[in-house]
C-alpha positions as semicolon CSV with decimal commas, in nm:
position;residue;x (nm);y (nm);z (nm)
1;X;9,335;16,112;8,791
2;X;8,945;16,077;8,740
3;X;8,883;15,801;9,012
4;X;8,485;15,800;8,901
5;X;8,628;15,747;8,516
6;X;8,829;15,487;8,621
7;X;8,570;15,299;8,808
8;X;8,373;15,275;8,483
9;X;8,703;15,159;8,263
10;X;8,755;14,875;8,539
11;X;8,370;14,758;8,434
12;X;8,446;14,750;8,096
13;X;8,788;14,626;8,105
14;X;8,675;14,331;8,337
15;X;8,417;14,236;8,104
16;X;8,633;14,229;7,780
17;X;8,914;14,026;7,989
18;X;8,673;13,795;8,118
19;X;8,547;13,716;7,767
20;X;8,837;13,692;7,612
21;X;8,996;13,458;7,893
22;X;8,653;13,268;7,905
23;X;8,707;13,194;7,576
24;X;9,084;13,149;7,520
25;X;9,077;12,862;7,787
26;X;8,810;12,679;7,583
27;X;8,999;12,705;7,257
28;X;9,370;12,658;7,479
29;X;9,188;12,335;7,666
30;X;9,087;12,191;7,334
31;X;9,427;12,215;7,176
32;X;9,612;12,088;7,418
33;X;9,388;11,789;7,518
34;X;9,380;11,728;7,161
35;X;9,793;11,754;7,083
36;X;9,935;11,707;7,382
37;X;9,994;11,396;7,574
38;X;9,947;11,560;7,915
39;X;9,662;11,771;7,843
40;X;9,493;11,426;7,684
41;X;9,542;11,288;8,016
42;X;9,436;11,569;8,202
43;X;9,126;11,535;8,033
44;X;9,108;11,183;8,073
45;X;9,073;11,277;8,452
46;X;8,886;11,591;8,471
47;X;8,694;11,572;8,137
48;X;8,401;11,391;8,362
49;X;8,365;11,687;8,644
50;X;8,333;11,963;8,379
51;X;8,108;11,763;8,171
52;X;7,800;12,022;8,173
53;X;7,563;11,682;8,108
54;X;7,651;11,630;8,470
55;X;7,663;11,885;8,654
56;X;7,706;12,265;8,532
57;X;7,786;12,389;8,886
58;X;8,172;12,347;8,871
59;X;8,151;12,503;8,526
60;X;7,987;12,750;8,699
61;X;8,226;12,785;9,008
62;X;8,523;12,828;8,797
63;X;8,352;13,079;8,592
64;X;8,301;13,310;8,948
65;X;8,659;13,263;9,039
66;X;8,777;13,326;8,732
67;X;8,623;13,672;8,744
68;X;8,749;13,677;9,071
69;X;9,083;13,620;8,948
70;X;9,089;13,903;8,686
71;X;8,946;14,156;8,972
72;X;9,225;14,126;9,121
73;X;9,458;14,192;8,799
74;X;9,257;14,535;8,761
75;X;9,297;14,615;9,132
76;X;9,673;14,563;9,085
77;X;9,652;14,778;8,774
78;X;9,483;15,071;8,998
79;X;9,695;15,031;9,263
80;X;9,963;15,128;8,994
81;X;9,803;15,421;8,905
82;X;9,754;15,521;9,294
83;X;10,133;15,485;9,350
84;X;10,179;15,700;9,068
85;X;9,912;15,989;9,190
86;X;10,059;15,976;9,516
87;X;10,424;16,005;9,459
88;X;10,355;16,263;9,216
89;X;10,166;16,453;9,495
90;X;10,417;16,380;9,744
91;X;10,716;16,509;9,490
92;X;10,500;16,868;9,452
93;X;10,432;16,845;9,809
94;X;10,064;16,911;9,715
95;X;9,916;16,786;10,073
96;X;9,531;16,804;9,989
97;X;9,572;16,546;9,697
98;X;9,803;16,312;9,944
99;X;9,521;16,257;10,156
100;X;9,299;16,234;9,882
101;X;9,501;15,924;9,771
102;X;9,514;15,807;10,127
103;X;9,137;15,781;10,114
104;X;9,143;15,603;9,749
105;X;9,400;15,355;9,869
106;X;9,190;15,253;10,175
107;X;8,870;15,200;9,931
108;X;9,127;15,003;9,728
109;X;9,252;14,801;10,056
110;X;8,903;14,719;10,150
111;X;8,783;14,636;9,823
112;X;9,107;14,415;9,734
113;X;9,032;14,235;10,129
114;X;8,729;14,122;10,043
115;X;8,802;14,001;9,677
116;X;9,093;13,804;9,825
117;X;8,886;13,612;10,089
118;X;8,578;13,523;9,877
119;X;8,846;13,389;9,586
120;X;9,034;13,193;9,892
121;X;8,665;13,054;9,996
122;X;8,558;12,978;9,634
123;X;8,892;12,858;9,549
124;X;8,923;12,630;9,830
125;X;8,492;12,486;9,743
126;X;8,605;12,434;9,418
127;X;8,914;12,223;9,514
128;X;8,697;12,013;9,748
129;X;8,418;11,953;9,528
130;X;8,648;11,866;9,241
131;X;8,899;11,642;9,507
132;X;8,522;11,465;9,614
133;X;8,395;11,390;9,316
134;X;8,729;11,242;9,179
135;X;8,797;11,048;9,447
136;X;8,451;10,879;9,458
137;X;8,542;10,781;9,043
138;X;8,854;10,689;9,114
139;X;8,745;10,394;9,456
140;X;8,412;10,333;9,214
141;X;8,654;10,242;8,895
142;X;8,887;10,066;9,144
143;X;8,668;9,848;9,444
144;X;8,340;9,772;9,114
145;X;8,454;9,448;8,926
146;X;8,678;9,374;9,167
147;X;8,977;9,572;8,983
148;X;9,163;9,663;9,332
149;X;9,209;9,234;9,327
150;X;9,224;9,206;8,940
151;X;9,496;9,418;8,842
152;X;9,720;9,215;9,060
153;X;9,694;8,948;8,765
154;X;9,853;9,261;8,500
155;X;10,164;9,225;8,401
156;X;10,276;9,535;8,541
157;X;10,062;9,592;8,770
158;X;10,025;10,032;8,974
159;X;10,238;10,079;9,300
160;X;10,082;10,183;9,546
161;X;9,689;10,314;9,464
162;X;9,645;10,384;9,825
163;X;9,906;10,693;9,739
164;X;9,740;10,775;9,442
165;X;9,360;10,800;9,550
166;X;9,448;10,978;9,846
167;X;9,784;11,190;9,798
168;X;9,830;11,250;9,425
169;X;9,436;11,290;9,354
170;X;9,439;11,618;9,650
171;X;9,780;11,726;9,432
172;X;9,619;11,702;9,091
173;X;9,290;11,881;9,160
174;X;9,466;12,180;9,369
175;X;9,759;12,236;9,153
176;X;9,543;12,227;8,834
177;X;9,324;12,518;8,954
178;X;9,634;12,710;9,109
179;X;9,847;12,662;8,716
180;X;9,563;12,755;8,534
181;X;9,487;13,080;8,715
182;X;9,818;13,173;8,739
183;X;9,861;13,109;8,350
184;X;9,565;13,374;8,290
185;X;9,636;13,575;8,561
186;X;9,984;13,635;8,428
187;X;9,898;13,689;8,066
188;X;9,642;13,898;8,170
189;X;9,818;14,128;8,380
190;X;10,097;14,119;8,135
191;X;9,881;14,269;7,870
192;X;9,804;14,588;8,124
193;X;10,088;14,619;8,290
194;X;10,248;14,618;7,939
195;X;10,032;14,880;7,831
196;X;10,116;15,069;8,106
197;X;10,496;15,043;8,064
198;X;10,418;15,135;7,700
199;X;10,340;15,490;7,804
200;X;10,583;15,523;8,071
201;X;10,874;15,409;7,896
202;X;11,105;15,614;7,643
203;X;11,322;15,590;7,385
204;X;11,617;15,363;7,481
205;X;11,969;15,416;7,277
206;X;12,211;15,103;7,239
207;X;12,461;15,123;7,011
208;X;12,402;15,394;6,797
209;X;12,023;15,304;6,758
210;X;11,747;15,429;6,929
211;X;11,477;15,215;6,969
212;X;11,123;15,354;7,042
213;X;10,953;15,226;7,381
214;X;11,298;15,063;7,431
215;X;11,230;14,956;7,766
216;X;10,919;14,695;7,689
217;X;11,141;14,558;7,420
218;X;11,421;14,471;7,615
219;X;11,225;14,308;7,927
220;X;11,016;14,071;7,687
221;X;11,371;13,981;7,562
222;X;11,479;13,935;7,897
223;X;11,251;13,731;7,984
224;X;11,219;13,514;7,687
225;X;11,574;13,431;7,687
226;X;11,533;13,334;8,094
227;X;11,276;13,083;8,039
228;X;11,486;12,906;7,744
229;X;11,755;12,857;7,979
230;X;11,508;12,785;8,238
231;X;11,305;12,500;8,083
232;X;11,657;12,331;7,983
233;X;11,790;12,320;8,334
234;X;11,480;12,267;8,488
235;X;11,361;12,012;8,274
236;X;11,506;11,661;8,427
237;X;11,309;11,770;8,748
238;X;11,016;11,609;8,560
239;X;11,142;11,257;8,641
240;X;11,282;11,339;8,964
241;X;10,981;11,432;9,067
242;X;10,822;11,124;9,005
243;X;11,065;10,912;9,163
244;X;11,044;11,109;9,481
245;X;10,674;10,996;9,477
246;X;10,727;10,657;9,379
247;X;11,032;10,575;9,639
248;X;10,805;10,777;9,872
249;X;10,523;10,559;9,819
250;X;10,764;10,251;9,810
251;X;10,920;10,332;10,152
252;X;10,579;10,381;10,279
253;X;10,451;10,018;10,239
254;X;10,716;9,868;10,361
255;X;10,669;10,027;10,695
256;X;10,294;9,933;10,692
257;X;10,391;9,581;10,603
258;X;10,649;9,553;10,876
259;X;10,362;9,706;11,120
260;X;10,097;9,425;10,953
261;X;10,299;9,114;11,044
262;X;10,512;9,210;11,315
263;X;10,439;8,881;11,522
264;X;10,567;8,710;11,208
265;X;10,860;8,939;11,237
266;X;10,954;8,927;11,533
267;X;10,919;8,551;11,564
268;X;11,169;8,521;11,304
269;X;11,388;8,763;11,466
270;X;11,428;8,967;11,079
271;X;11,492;9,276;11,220
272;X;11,792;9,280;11,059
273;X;11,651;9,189;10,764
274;X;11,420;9,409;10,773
275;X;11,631;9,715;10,862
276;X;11,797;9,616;10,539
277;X;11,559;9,609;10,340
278;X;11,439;9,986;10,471
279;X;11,731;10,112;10,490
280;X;11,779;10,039;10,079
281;X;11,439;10,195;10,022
282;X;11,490;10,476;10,226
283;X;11,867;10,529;10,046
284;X;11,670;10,527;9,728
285;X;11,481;10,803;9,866
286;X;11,767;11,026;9,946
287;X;11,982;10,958;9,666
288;X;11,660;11,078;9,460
289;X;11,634;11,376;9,718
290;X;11,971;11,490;9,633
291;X;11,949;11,448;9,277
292;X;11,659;11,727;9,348
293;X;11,854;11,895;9,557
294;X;12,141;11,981;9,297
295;X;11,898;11,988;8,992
296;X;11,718;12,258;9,216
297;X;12,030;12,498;9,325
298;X;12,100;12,523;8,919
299;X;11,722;12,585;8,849
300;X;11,651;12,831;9,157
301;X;11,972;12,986;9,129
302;X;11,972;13,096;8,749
303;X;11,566;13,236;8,868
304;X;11,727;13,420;9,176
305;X;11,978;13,566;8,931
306;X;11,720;13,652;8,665
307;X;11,494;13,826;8,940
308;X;11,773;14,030;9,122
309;X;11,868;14,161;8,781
310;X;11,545;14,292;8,682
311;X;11,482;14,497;9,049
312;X;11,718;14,761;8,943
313;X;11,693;14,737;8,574
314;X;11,381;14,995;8,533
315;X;11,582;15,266;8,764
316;X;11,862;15,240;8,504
317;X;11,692;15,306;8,225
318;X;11,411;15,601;8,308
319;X;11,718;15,782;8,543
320;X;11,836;16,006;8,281
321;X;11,485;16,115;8,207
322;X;11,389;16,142;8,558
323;X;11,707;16,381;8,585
324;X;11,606;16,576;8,276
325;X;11,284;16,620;8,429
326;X;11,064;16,401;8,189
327;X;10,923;16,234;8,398
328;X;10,781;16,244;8,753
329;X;10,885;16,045;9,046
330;X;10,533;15,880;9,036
331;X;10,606;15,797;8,676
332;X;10,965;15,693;8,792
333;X;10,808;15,476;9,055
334;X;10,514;15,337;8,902
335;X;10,761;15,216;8,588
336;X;10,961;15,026;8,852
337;X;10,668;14,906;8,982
338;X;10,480;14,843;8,636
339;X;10,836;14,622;8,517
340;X;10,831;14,431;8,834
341;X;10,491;14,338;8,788
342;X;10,534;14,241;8,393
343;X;10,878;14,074;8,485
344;X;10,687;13,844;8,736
345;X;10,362;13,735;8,544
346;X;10,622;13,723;8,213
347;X;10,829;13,481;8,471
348;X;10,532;13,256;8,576
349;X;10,623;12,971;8,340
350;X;10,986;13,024;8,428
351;X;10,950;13,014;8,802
352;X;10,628;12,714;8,798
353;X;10,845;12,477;8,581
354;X;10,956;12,310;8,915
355;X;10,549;12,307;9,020
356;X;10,512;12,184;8,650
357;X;10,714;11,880;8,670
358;X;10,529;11,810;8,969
359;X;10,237;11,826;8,857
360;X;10,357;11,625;8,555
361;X;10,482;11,336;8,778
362;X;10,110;11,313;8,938
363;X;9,924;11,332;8,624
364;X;10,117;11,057;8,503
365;X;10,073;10,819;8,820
366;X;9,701;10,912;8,812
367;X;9,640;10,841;8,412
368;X;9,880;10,529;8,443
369;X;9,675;10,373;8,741
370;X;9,312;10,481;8,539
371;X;9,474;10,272;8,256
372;X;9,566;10,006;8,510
373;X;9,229;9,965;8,635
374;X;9,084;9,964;8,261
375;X;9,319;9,709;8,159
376;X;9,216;9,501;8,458
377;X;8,872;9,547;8,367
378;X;8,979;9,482;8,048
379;X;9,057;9,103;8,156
380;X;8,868;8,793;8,039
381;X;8,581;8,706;8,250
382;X;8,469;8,336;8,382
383;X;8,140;8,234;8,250
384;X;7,950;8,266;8,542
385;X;7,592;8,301;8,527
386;X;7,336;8,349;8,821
387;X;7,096;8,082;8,829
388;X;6,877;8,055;9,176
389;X;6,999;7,797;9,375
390;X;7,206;7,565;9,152
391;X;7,585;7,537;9,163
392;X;7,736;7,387;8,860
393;X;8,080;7,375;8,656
394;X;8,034;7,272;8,309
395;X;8,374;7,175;8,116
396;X;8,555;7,423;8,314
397;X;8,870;7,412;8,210
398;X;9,164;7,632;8,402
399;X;9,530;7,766;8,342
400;X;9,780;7,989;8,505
401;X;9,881;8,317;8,342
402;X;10,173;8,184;8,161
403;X;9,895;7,912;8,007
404;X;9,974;7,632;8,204
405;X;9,699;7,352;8,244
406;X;9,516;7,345;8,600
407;X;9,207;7,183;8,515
408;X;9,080;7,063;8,245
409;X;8,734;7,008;8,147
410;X;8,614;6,985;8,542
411;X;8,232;6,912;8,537
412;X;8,078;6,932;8,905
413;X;7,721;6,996;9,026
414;X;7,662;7,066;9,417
415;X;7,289;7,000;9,525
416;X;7,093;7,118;9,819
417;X;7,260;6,968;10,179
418;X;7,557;6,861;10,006
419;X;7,941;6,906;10,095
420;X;8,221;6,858;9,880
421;X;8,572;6,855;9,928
422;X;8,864;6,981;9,726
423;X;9,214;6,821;9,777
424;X;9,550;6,778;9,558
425;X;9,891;6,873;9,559
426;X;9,992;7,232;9,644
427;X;9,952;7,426;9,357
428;X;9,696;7,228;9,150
429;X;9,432;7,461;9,178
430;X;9,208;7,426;9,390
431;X;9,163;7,739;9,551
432;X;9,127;7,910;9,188
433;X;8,835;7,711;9,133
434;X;8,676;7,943;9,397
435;X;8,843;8,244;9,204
436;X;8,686;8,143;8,892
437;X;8,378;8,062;9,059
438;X;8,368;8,363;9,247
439;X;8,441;8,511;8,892
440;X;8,788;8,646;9,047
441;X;8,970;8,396;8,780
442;X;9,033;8,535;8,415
443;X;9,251;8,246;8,274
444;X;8,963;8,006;8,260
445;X;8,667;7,876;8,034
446;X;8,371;7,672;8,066
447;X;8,034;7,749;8,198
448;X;8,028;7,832;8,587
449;X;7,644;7,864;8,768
450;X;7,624;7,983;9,075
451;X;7,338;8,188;9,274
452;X;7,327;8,566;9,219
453;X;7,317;8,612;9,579
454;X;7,311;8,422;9,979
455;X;7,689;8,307;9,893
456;X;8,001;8,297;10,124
457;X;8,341;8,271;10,081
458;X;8,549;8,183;10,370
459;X;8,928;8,221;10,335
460;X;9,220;8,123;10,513
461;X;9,309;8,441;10,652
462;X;8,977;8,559;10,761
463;X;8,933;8,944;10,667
464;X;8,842;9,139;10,952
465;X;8,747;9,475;10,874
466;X;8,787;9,815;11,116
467;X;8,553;9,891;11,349
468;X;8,331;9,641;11,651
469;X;8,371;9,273;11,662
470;X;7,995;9,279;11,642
471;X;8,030;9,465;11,259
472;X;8,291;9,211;11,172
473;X;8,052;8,908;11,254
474;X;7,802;9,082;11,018
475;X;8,037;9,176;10,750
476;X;7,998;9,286;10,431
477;X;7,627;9,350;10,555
478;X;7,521;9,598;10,841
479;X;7,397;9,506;11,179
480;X;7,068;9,453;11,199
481;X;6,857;9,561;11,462
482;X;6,813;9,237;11,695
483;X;7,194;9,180;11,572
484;X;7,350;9,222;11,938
485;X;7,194;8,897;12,092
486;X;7,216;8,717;11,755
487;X;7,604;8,814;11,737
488;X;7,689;8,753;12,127
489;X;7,535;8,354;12,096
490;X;7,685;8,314;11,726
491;X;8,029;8,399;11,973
492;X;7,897;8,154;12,188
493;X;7,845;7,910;11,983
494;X;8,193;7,906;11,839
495;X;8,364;7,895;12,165
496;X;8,445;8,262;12,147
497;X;8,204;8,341;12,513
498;X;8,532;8,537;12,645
499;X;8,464;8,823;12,373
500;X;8,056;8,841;12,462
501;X;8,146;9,110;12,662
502;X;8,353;9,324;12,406
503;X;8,145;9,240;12,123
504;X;8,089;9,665;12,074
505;X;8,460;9,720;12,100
506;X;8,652;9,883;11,864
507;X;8,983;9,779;11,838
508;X;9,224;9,621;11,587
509;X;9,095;9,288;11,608
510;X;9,276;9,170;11,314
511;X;9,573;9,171;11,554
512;X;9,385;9,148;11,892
513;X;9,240;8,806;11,757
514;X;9,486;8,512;11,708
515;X;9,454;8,369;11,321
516;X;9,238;8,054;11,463
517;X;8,979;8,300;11,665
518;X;8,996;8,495;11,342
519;X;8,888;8,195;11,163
520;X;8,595;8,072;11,446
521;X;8,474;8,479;11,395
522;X;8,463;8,375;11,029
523;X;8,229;8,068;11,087
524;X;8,009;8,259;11,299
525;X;7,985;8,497;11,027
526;X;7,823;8,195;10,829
527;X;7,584;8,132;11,105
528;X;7,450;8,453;11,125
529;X;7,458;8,518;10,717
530;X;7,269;8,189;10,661
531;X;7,396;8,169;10,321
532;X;7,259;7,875;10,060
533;X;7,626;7,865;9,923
534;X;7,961;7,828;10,110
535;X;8,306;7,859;10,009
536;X;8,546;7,739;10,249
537;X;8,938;7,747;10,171
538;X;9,157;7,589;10,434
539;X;8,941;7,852;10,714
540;X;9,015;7,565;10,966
541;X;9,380;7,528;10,934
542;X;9,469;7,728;11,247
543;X;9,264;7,502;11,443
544;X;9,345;7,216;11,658
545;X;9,121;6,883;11,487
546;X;8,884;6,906;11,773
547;X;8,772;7,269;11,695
548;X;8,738;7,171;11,306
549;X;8,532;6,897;11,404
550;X;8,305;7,129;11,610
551;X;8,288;7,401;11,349
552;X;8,191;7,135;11,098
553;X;7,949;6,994;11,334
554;X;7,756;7,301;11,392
555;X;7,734;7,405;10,981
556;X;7,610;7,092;10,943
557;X;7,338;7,095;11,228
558;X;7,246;7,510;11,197
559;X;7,214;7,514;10,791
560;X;7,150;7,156;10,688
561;X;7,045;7,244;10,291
562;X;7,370;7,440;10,272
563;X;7,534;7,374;9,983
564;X;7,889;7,359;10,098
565;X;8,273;7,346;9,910
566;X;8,545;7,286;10,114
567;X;8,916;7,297;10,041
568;X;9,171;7,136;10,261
569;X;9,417;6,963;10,285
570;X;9,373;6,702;10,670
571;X;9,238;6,366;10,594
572;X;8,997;6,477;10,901
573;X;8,803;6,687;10,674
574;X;8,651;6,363;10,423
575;X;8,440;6,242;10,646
576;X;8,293;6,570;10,723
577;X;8,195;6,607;10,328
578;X;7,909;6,404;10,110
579;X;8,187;6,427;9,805
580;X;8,553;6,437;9,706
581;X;8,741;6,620;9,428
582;X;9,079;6,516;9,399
583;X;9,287;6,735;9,165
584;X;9,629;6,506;9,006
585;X;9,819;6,844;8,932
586;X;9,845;6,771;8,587
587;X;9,508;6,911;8,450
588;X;9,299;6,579;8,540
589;X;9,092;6,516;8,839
590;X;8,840;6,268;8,999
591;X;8,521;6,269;9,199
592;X;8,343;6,036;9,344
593;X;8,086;6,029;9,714
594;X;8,242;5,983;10,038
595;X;8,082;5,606;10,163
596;X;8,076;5,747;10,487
597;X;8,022;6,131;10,589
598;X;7,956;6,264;10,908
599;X;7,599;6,304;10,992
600;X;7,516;6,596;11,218
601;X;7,498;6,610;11,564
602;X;7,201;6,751;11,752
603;X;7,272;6,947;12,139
């Protein structure tokens, strides 16, 4: 064999495969986003990162690694050819030419060394950049208009998206490289390797007929009568698969919720409840598990059977010319070798249905929670507009999902230094007139003006986010840099002095903090923010009446021209308040000015 010659054949060959792949996976991609329902909503995902307006650097990434990919096809085709040289040599027991092919295979070695490890590098860039990219599109889709809050008002709203941004988006970028390089790799190593068999392989005799090339006939009907049988038994792994993700994810939250209000828990004493409750989730799990199990003994079973068959298959049919002497035992070897090879990349499909329904499983939890958060953005929106300092509901009128009244017609106008106060029956509303006015609400109308900007909301379960106290008196803004002092009196001032001293401490303070210190962290938030606008929904209801009173007191004496909406239910709060809003329940309401409010207290 002319090594030199077949260093220039590997140039050309690589260049027509790479064209030819190149452009069989643009016309394949188009078809199949275009008439099939998974390849639509693969596209609906990826169609973004290969968009060349964009960015033409993953285009050209996967270009590179697709060349990468067909390198090593040819090296497996030469190291076909070397097994065949060097058998041959070692059957004529011509020694010189051995260690010629001992030299050739180490140039292969090397050569197919260093392929491998660039493709792994590139490979594993690729996957990262893509994983990035999608991930920032999929928390920018889900955290902008609010959509992570929103979607809870959908009918059906998507389990768990904490699974799906962070498990099933790592899944869907790796798997989608690792499918469609094997898919190319296979076809295109089928195409040589079946050329290869071509000339190996002899006439084959069954039955009275003889059938020219017999050999690459009856593997391709092998094979295609496998992967029939294949795709039916492997088929209902498709679901399966997505219920293991689903009671996965399921089983998951429960344990985080269990973790989140363990005080609330244990105070109860619902362990048992609790364990219940698990212990049905986590059934779920391995009922699903063994549905898997068995579906996967028929599927990898019937594969195992397929591939044992096909080891000895070759050595059947080229012994009798081996023993006539028509062939070498390189050619004897290198046909075994060569059918192996085909029977594998002919396989792929066969063997990566159970990867396949995978992947199927995550592409539909990924499309179905895209089309969650678009049909949450879809929603109606309040009329709010942004309007410097005013705050004013015009005919706001507001109903629950199912249509039921709230409010109706609610006309309110907050000026500069005034407080009003929202009280009713349970359930009549009045905390989704902040929603709307935050524009949170989509089951309203009316016109809502509010300032663009310097607004608060306070709720009654203060959010405190991960990291230092300090960060969580400045949240959502950062620190700024005279914000230590600032943070330690605004601690101060709400009788919180015992954390000065851990102000810079990162802990869990959403459980190191009781719910009323949670709430005091929450007014000192609205010292430091200064805001012209505050929301305030029962954020004083964990405190004793003295502590309201002082939290009150100090609003009122730090940011006098605050404009200030309070909802609660303690008679304490009216006099604390320039105006009342009393909701009936029934869609009506009434306002009027508190006679006599609370005037603020100087130190």
């Amino acid at each position: 064999m002319d090594w030199g010659q077949e260093l220039r054949d590997s140039a050309l060959w690589l260049i027509q495969a790479y064209l030819i792949s190149f452009i069989s996976i643009v016309i394949a991609g188009w078809l199949l986003t275009r008439y099939t329902h998974w390849g639509r909503q693969f596209w609906k995902l990826a169609g973004d990162y290969f968009n060349p307006k964009r960015s033409v650097r993953p285009i050209v990434m996967f270009s590179v690694i697709l060349l990468l990919s067909l390198s090593g096809v040819r090296v497996n085709v030469l190291f076909s050819n070397w097994y065949n040289s060097m058998y041959t040599a070692l059957q004529k027991l011509d020694e010189p030419n051995f260690w010629i092919q001992m030299g050739v295979f180490t140039i292969l070695a090397a050569i197919h060394i260093v392929r491998s490890l660039v493709a792994f590098y590139l490979q594993q860039a690729f996957t990262i950049n893509w994983r990035e990219s999608l991930n920032g599109v999929f928390l920018t889709k889900w955290l902008s208009r609010s959509s992570y809050y929103r979607s809870h008002y959908l009918s059906t709203p998507a389990d768990n998206p904490d699974q799906r941004i962070q498990q099933d988006v790592a899944n869907f970028v790796t798997v989608s490289l690792d499918l469609c390089l094997g898919v190319v790799s296979s076809l295109v190593s089928a195409v040589a390797f079946t050329i290869i068999l071509w000339t190996l392989s002899g006439d084959l005799t069954l039955g009275g007929v003889t059938i020219p090339r017999g050999m690459v006939f009856a593997l391709f009907i092998y094979i295609l009568i496998a992967t029939v049988f294949a795709f039916r038994i492997g088929r209902p792994l498709i679901l399966l698969n997505f219920l293991d993700e689903k009671f996965n994810a399921d089983y998951r939250y429960s344990l985080v919720r269990v973790r989140e209000y363990a005080e609330s828990i244990a105070f109860y004493k619902g362990e048992k409840i609790e364990m219940g409750k698990l212990m049905g989730r986590f059934r779920q799990i391995i009922s699903n598990v063994w549905a898997i199990v068995h579906r996967s003994v028929k599927f990898q079973g019937f594969n195992f059977f397929v591939s044992q068959t096909a080891v000895i298959f070759p050595f059947i049919i080229q012994a009798p010319r081996f023993f006539s002497q028509q062939i070498t035992l390189g050619a004897m070897t290198q046909s075994a070798q060569a059918f192996g090879t085909l029977h594998d990349n002919l396989s792929f499909f066969r063997n990566a249905y159970d990867t396949f329904a995978g992947y199927r499983a995550t592409l539909n939890r990924l499309h179905g929670f895209l089309t969650n958060i678009e049909n949450a953005d879809a929603l109606p929106l309040p009329d709010v507009s942004q309007n410097g300092d005013t705050v004013m509901l015009e005919d706001v009128s507001i109903r629950t999902p199912l249509g039921q009244e709230l409010v109706n017609d609610l006309d309110m106008t907050v000026e500069k230094g005034q407080s009003w106060l929202l009280q009713g029956p349970s359930g009549s509303g009045k905390t989704t007139i902040l929603r709307a006015v935050a524009g949170l609400w989509p089951y309203s109308s009316g016109k809502i003006v509010r300032p663009e900007n310097d607004i608060l909301f306070l709720s009654q379960k203060p959010y405190v986010p991960e990291g230092s106290l300090l960060g969580a008196l400045y949240y959502p803004h950062a620190v700024p840099e005279d914000g230590l002092e600032k943070g330690k009196q605004a601690l101060l001032d709400v009788h919180l002095a015992h954390l000065q001293s851990r102000i810079e401490e990162t802990v869990s303070w959403s459980h190191t903090l009781s719910l009323g210190e949670q709430q005091r962290v929450a007014f000192a938030r609205l010292l430091l923010a200064e805001p012209d606008v505050a929301f305030i929904d029962e954020a004083t209801s964990a405190m004793d009446e003295g502590l309201e009173d002082a939290m009150y007191r100090l609003v009122h004496q730090r940011l006098p021209d605050l404009k200030l909406i309070s909802v609660g239910h303690r008679s304490t709060l009216i006099p604390q308040h320039t105006h009342l809003l009393h909701l009936n329940g029934d869609g009506t309401w009434y306002s009027r000015p508190i006679d006599t409010p609370l005037a603020p207290q100087t130190t």
